[in-house]
C-alpha positions, 0 to 999 in steps of 0.5 A: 500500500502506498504511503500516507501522504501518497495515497492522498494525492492519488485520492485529491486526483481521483476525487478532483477529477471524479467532480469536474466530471460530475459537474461537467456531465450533469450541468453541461453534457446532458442536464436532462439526464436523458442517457442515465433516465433511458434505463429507467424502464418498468417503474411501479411509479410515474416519474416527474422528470422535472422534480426528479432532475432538480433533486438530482442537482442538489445530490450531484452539488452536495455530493461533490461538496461531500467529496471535497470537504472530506478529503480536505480535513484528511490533510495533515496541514489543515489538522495541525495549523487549521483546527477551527477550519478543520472543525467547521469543515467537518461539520460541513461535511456531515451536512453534505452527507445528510442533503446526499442521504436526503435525496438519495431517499427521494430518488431510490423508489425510481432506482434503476434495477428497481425496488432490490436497488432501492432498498440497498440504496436505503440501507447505504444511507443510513450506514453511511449516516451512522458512520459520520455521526459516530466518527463526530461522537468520538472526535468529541469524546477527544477518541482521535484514533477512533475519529480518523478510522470512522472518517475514513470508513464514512469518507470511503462511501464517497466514491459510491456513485464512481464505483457503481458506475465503473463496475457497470460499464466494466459488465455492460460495456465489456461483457454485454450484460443488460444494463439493469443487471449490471447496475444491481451487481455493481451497486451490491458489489460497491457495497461490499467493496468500499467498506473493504477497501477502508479497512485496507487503508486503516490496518495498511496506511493509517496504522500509526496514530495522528501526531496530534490531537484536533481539539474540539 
């Protein structure tokens, strides 16, 4: 595994390039979502498209904030000498993670695979929730160690929308299974994947303690 300070880079890399083009397909590229809404078939509800775009924004938008913050407050500068940045970064983090979790609720009866999405995507927020409200528990009880591996478990669930989306285009671009298939396989594999892949970093990367204690 890669050094701390290494696997930050690849991670402001990924995440940078991962919201540029977040924005870019979703504001500019097709605003209407026409490509992602075609899959949409065999929904047991109507779907007001216009609404439904509008919460899509929000989500995209907070998102990308979620994304952000959150790598931002993994800087070793940022805990050392920006405390009160660090503090208040935070808590915008855990705003985004909500507004993500709020919308995602709205959207999930409309799930492409239908309701075994729908209820994965369900789940997904209230795990992710609990992980970011927990890591903020321990932070508040002075639990650094604790604080910084919930984050990381919490943060890791950023990269659900890339890593749903790579695993479908990896089965129905490159095997020609049907899209819906591909998605429910790719949503359930991201699943299991990223909480995976933080434990990974936390017994690898992280295994030293912080150098310092964030005061809050």
């Amino acid at each position: 595994m890669p050094k701390p300070g290494r696997l930050y880079t690849i991670l402001f890399v990924i995440s940078f390039v991962f919201v540029v083009y977040a924005v870019y397909v979703n504001f500019i590229y097709d605003p209407q979502a026409a490509g992602f809404l075609s899959h949409k078939t065999d929904l047991k509800r109507p779907l007001n498209v216009p609404v439904w775009l509008k919460i899509m924004n929000v989500h995209v938008v907070f998102a990308c904030i979620a994304m952000l913050s959150g790598l931002i407050n993994f800087s070793n500068r940022i805990i050392a000498k920006h405390r009160k940045f660090h503090r208040i970064n935070g808590y915008l983090y855990l705003v985004s993670v909500i507004m993500v979790d709020l919308t995602s609720g709205f959207m999930a009866p409309y799930s492409t695979g239908g309701k075994l999405n729908s209820i994965a995507f369900n789940m997904l927020n209230i795990v992710w929730l609990l992980m970011t409200v927990t890591a903020i528990v321990q932070i508040r009880k002075k639990q650094v160690v604790k604080h910084r591996k919930w984050m990381i478990r919490s943060y890791a669930f950023c990269f659900t929308n890339m890593c749903i989306h790579l695993i479908t285009a990896f089965l129905h671009d490159g095997f020609g299974i049907a899209y819906s298939t591909s998605y429910t396989i790719g949503v359930y594999g991201t699943i299991v994947l990223l909480p995976i892949a933080a434990e990974v970093v936390i017994r690898t990367v992280f295994r030293k303690p912080p150098l310092i204690a964030v005061g809050y």
